[in-house]
C-alpha positions as a Python dict, from the first residue, in 0.01 Angstrom:
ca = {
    (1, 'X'): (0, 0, 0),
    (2, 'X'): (217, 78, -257),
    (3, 'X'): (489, -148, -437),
    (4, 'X'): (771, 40, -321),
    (5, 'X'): (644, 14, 33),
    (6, 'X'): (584, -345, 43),
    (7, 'X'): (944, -395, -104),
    (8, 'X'): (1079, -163, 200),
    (9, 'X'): (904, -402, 426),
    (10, 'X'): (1006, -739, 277),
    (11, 'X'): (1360, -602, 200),
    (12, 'X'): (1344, -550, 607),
    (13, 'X'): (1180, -855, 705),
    (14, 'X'): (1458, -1038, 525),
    (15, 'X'): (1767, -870, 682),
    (16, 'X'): (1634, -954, 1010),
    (17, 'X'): (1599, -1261, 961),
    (18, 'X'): (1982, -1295, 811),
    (19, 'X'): (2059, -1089, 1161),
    (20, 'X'): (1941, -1305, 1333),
    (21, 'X'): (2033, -1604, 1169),
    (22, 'X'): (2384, -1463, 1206),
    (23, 'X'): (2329, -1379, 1610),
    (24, 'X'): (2182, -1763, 1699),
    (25, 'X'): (2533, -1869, 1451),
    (26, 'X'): (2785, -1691, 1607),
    (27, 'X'): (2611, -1763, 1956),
    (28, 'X'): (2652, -2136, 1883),
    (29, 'X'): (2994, -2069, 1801),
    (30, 'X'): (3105, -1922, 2111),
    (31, 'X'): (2910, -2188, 2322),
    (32, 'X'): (3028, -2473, 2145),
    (33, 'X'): (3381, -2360, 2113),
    (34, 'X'): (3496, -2111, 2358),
    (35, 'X'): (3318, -2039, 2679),
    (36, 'X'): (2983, -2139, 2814),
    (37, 'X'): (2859, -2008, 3158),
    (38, 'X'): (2636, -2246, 3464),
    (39, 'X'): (2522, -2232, 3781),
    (40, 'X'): (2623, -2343, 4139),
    (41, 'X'): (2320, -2538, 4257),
    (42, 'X'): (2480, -2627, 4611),
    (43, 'X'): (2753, -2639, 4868),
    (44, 'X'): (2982, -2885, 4748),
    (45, 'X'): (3250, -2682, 4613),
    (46, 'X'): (3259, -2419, 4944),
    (47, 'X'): (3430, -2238, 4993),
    (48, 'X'): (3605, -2213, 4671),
    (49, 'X'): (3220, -2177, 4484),
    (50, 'X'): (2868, -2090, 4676),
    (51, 'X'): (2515, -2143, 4572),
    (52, 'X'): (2438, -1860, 4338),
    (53, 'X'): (2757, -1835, 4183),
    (54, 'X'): (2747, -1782, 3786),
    (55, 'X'): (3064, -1925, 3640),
    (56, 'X'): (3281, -1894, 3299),
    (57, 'X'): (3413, -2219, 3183),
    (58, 'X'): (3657, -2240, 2891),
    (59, 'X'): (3619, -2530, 2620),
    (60, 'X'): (3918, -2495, 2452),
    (61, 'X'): (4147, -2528, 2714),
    (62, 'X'): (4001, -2909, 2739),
    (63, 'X'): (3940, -2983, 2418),
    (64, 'X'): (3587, -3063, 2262),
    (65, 'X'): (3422, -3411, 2393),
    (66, 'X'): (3126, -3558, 2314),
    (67, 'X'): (2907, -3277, 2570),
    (68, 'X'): (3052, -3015, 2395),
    (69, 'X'): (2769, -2858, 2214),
    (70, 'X'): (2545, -2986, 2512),
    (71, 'X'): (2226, -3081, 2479),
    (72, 'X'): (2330, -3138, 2135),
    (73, 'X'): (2533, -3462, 2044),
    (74, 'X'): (2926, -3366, 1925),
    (75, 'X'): (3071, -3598, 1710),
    (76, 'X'): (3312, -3748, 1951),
    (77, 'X'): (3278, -4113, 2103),
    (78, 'X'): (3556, -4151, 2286),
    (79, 'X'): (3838, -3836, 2384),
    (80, 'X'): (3842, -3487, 2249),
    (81, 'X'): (3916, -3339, 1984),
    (82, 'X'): (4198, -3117, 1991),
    (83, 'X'): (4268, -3265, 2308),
    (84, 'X'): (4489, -3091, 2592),
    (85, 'X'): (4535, -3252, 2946),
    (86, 'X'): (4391, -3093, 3254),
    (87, 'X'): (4629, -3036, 3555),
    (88, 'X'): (4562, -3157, 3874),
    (89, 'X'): (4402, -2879, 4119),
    (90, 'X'): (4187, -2709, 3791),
    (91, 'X'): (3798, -2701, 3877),
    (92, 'X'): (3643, -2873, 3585),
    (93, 'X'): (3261, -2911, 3480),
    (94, 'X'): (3174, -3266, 3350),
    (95, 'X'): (2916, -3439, 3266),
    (96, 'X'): (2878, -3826, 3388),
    (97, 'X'): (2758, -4075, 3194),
    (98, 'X'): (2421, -4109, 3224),
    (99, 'X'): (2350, -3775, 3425),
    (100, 'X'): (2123, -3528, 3287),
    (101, 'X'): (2294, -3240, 3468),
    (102, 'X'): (2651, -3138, 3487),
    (103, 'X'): (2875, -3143, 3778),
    (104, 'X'): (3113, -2889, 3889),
    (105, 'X'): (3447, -3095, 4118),
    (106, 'X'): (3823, -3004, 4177),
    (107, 'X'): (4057, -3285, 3973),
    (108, 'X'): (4299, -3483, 4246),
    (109, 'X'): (4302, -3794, 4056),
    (110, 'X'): (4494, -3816, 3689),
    (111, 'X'): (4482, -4146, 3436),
    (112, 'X'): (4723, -4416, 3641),
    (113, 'X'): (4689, -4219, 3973),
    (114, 'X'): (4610, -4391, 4346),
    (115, 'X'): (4365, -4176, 4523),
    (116, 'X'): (4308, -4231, 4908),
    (117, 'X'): (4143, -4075, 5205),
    (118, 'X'): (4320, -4123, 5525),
    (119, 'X'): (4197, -3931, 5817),
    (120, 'X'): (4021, -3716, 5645),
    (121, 'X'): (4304, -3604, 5415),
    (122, 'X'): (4387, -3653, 5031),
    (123, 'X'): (4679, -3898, 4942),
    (124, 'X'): (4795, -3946, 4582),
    (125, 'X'): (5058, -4205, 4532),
    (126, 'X'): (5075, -4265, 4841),
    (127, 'X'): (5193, -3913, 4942),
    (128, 'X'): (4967, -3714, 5140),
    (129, 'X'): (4903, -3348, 5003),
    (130, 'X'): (5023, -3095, 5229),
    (131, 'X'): (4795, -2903, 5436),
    (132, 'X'): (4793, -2585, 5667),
    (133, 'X'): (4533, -2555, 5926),
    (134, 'X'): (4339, -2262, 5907),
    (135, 'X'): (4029, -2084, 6134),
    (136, 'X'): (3748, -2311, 6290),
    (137, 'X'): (3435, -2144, 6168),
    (138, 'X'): (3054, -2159, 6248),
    (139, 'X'): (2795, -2088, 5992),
    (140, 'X'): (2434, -2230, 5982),
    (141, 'X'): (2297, -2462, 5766),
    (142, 'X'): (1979, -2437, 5560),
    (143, 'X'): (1760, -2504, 5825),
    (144, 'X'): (1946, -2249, 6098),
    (145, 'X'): (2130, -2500, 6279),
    (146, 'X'): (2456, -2377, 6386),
    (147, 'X'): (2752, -2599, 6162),
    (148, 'X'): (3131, -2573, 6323),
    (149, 'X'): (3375, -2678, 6032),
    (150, 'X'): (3766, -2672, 6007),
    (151, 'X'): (3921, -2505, 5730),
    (152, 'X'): (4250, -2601, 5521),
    (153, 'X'): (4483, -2434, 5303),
    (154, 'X'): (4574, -2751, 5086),
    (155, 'X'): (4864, -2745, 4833),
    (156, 'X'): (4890, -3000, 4531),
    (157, 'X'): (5263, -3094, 4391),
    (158, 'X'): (5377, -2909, 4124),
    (159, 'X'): (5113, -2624, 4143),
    (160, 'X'): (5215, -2327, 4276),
    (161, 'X'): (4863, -2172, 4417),
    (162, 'X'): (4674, -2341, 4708),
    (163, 'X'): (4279, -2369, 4726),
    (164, 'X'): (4075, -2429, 5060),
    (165, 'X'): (3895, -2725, 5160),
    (166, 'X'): (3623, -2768, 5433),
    (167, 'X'): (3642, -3080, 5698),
    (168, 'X'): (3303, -3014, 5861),
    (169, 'X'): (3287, -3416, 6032),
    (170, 'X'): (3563, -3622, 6173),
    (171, 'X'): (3472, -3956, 6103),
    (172, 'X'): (3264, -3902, 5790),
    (173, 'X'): (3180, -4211, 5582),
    (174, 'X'): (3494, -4123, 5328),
    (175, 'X'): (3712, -3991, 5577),
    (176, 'X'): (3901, -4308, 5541),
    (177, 'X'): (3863, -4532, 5243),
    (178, 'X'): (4026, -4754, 5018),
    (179, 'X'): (4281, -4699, 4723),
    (180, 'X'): (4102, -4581, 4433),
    (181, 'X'): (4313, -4670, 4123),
    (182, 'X'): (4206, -4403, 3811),
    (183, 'X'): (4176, -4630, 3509),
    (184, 'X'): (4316, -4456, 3159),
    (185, 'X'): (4155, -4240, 3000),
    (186, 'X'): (3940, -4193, 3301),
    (187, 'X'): (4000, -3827, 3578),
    (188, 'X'): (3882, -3880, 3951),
    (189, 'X'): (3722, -3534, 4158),
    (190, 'X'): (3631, -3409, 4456),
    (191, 'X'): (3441, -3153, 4625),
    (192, 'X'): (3616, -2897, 4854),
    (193, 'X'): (3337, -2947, 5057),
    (194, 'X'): (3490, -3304, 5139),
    (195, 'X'): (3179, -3418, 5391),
    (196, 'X'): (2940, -3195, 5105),
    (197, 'X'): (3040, -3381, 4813),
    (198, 'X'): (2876, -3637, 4613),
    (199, 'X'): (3167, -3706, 4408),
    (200, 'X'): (3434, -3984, 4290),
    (201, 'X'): (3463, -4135, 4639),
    (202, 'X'): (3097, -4268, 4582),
    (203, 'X'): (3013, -4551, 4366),
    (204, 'X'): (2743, -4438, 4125),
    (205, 'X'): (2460, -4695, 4324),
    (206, 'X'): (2542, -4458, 4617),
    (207, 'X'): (2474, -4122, 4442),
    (208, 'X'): (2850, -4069, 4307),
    (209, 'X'): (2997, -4038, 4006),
    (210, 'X'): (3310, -4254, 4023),
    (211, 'X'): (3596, -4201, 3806),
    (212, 'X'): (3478, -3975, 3470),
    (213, 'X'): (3557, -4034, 3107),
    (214, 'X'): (3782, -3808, 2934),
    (215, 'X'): (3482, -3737, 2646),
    (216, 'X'): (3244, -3611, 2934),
    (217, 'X'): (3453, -3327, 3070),
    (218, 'X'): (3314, -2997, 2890),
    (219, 'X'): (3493, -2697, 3040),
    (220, 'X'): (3768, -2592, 3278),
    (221, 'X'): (3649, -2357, 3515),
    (222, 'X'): (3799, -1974, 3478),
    (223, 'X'): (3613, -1728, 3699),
    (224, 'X'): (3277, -1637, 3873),
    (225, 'X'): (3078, -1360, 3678),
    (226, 'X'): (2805, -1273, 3981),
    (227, 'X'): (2689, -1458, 4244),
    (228, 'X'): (2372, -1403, 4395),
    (229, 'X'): (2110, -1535, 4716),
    (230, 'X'): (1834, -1710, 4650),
    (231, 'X'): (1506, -1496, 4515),
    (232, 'X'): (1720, -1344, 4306),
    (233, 'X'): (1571, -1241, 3918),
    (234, 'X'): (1684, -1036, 3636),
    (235, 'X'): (1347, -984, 3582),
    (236, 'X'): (1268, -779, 3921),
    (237, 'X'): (1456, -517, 3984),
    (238, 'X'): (1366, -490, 4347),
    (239, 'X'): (1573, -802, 4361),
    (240, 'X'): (1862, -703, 4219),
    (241, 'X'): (1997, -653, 4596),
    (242, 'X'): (2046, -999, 4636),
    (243, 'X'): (2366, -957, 4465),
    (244, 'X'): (2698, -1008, 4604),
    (245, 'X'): (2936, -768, 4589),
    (246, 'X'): (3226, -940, 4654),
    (247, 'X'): (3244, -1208, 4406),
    (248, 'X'): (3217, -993, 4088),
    (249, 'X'): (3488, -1123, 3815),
    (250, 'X'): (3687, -1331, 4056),
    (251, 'X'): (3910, -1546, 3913),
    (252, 'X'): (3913, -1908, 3972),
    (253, 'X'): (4290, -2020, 3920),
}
């Protein structure tokens, strides 16, 4: 091989490596920084999110905590850096302390708030959060048992666009509970799935989360990319079926 060829070959060996170099940087960046995308491992969040939905989350309409740059450590012990205030109603992804997964919950409960379930429904201050009934629906549950739950248009002071909620029990173990005050510095959540929902209602001992640190939220949710049914794979082809249709680029807020 001549010397001419084996400079044509290290010349390109070397400019792929800056490529890609400059791919995995500007990757990071975007991750980090702007957007990073998960997936809905369950019910909870029905019928606002399924299992199978693929999500967008922004960073830097949060700010960057501490899971920022998740699994790697960010710099940040306590807050966020360049930190801006969720509203109550936005669909956030956290991650608890402790947990080695992240969560995906709808905020009801800001820093000084009361939270409360009374009858099933969500009081904040002690003002209950309007409500409009909505249809009773049957669907089956993963092991083909028919499930009858009520549906609820519920509207949150101050924000304009309503969400729904599912009440699939009456009587559920956090239909009613006791006032939950939301220390500083600290954001309380819910699932819309209320009877679904592992969530701030639960002590962590129980399988909750309690009340989350402002340094562990990582991204406000902004829309679902696809959402697909289980045996789904980018890989096969013959499953690309699986896909849903109707939940293409919907938006989330």
């Amino acid at each position: 091989m001549s010397d001419q060829n084996k400079q044509s070959i290290g010349g390109f060996i070397v400019e792929t490596i800056k490529t890609l170099i400059i791919a995995f940087v500007i990757a990071f960046f975007l991750r980090t920084f702007l957007f990073q995308s998960f997936h809905i491992p369950s019910g909870s969040m029905e019928p606002t999110l399924y299992k199978g939905d693929f999500i967008i989350t922004t960073k830097y309409s949060l700010g960057y905590g501490k899971y920022a740059a998740s699994p790697l450590p960010f710099p940040v012990k306590e807050g966020r850096i360049f930190e801006r205030s969720p509203k109550r109603g936005d669909i956030i992804v956290f991650k608890p302390e402790g947990s080695a997964v992240h969560y995906i919950k709808r905020l009801v409960g800001l820093p000084g708030d009361v939270v409360q379930m009374k009858k099933g429904f969500l009081y904040v201050n002690g003002k209950r959060q309007k409500t409009e009934k909505l249809a009773l629906t049957t669907q089956t549950d993963p092991a083909g048992n028919p499930v009858r739950f009520q549906q609820y248009r519920e509207f949150f002071d101050g924000r304009s666009k309503p969400h729904t909620i599912i009440d699939e029990r009456i009587g559920s173990e956090v239909d009613n509970t006791g006032e939950y005050a939301v220390p500083a510095g600290q954001y309380f959540f819910v699932g819309d799935n209320r009877d679904r929902s592992l969530d701030s209602r639960y002590p962590v001992p129980m399988g909750g989360i309690g009340t989350v640190a402002a340094t562990n939220l990582v991204g406000r949710a902004e829309f679902i990319l696809l959402s697909v049914d289980d045996g789904f794979s980018i890989r096969k082809p013959w499953t690309w079926g699986k896909m849903r249709g109707d939940r293409f680029f919907k938006g989330l807020r």
